[in-house]
Legacy VTK file of the C-alpha trace (Angstrom):
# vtk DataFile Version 3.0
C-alpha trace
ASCII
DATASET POLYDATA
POINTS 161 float
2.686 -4.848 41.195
-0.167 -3.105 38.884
2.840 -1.322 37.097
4.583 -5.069 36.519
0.714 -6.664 35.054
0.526 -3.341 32.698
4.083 -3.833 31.799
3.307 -7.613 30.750
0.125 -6.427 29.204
1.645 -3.811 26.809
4.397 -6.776 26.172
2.288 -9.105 25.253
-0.002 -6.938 23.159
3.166 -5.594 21.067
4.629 -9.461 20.666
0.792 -10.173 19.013
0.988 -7.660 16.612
4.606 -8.314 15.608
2.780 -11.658 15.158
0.211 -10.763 13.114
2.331 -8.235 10.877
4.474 -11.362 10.295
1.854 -14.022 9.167
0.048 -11.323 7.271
3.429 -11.293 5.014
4.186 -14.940 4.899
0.434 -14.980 3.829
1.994 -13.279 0.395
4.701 -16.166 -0.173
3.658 -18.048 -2.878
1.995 -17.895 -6.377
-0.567 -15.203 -6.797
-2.289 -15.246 -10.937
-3.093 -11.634 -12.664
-6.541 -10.718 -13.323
-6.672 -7.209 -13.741
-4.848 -4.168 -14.797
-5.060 -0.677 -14.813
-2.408 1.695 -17.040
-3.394 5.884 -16.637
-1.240 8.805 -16.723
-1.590 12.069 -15.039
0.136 15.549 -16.467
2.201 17.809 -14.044
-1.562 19.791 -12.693
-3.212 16.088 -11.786
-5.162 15.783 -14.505
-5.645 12.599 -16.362
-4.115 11.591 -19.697
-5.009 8.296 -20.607
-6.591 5.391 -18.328
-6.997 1.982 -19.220
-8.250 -0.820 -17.549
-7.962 -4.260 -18.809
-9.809 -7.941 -18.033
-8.491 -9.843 -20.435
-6.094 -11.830 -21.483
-4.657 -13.181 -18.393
-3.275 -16.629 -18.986
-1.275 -18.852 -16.259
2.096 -16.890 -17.647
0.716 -13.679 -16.275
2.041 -14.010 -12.462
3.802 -12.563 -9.348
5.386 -15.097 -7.013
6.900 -14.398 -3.818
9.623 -17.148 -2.298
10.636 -16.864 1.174
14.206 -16.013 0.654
13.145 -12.319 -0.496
12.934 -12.780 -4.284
9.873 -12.235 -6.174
9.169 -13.562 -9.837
6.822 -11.553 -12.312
5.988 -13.758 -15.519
4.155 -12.091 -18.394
2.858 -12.631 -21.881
1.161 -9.878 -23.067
2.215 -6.426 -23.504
-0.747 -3.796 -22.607
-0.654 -0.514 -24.385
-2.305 2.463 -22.019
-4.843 3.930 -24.934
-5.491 7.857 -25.110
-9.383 8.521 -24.960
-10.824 7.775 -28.461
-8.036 4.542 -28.708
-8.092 1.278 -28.690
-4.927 -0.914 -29.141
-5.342 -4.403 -28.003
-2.629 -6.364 -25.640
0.167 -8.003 -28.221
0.934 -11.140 -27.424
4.760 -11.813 -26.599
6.872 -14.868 -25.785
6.337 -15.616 -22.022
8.937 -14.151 -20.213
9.610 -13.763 -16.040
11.679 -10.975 -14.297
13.362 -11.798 -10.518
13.364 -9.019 -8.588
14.395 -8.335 -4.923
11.908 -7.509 -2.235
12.206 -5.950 1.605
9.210 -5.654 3.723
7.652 -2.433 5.387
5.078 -3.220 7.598
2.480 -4.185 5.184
3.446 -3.834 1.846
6.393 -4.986 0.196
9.112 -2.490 -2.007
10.465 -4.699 -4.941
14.131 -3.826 -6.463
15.993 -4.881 -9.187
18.723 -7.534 -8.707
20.844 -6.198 -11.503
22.666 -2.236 -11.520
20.008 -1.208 -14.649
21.359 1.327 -17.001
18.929 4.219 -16.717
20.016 6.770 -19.163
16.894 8.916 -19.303
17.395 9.084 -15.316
13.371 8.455 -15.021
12.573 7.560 -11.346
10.358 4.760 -10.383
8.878 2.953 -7.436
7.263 -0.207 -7.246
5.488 -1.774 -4.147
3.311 -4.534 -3.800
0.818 -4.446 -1.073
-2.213 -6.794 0.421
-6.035 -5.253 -0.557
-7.258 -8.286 1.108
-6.107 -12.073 1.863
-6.999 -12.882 -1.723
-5.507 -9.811 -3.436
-2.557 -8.364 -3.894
-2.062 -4.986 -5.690
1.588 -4.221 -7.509
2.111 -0.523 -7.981
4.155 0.902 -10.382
5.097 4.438 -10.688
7.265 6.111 -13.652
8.533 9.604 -13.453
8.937 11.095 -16.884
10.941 14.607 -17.118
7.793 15.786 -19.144
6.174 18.512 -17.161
6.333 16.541 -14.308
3.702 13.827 -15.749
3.490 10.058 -14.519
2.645 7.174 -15.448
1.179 4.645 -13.569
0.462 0.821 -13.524
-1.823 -1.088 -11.243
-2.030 -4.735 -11.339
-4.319 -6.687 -8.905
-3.751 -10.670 -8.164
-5.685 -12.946 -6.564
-4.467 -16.243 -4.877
LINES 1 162
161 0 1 2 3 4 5 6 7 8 9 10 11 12 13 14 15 16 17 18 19 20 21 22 23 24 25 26 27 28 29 30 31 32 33 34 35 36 37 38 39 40 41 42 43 44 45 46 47 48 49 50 51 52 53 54 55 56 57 58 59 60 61 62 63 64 65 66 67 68 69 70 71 72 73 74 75 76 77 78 79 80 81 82 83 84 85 86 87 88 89 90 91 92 93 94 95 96 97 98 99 100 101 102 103 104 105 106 107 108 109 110 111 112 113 114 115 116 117 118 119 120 121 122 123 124 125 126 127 128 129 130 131 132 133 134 135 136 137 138 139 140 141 142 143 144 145 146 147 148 149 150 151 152 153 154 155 156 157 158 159 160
């Protein structure tokens, strides 16, 4: 009988997390708006190569949108340049522009895909998840693999709902 109450226990205890895991990532559907961004790069030893953090501009364009049939939209109208120490290149502004990309859940975070077979003739790999800091802020991290000496470059953008 003790054996059956820890058995419903444990059940019950699993079902509530499954729970929470779940409304944690419908807490991510919807439209979250940019508001900061940080471009560095790190050589093939660790060390770092540029890092940039930017504030500003972030306009209603700059976005990542998550709809509950597993899409995601990114929208964007500034380019950001990462700036080697000593430069300073400002973010060019380009026509607005969204991409759609595909997204599966693990746990917690969230591993975006492209919806289209890209041509990827430098064969440079990349990863990008998306994951929750917080209820109010979401963090979308992007990681390219160059074939120079092992170095990467990385992009960290933070959103807030």
């Amino acid at each position: 009988m003790k054996r059956a109450h820890l058995l419903l226990i444990i059940a019950a205890l699993a079902l509530g997390v499954a729970a929470c895991k779940k409304e944690n990532n419908n807490a991510a559907i919807g439209k979250w708006q940019e508001t900061k961004l940080r471009l560095y790069g790190k050589d093939g030893t660790g060390a770092f190569l540029y890092d940039t953090t930017f504030l500003q501009p972030f306009t209603s364009a700059d976005f990542i949108q998550f709809n509950t049939n597993n899409t995601c939209v990114i929208g964007s109208d500034y380019y950001y340049y990462p700036n080697a120490p000593g430069e300073h290149v400002p973010p060019q502004k380009i026509p607005a522009n969204t991409s759609i990309l595909n997204y599966t859940t693990i746990g917690l975070t969230f591993v975006l895909t492209s919806q289209n077979n890209l041509i990827n003739p430098g064969g440079f790999a990349t990863g990008d998840t998306v994951s929750n800091i917080d209820s109010h802020t979401l963090l979308f991290h992007s990681v390219v693999n160059s074939h120079a000496g092992g170095v990467i470059n990385v992009s960290d953008a933070y959103y807030t709902k």
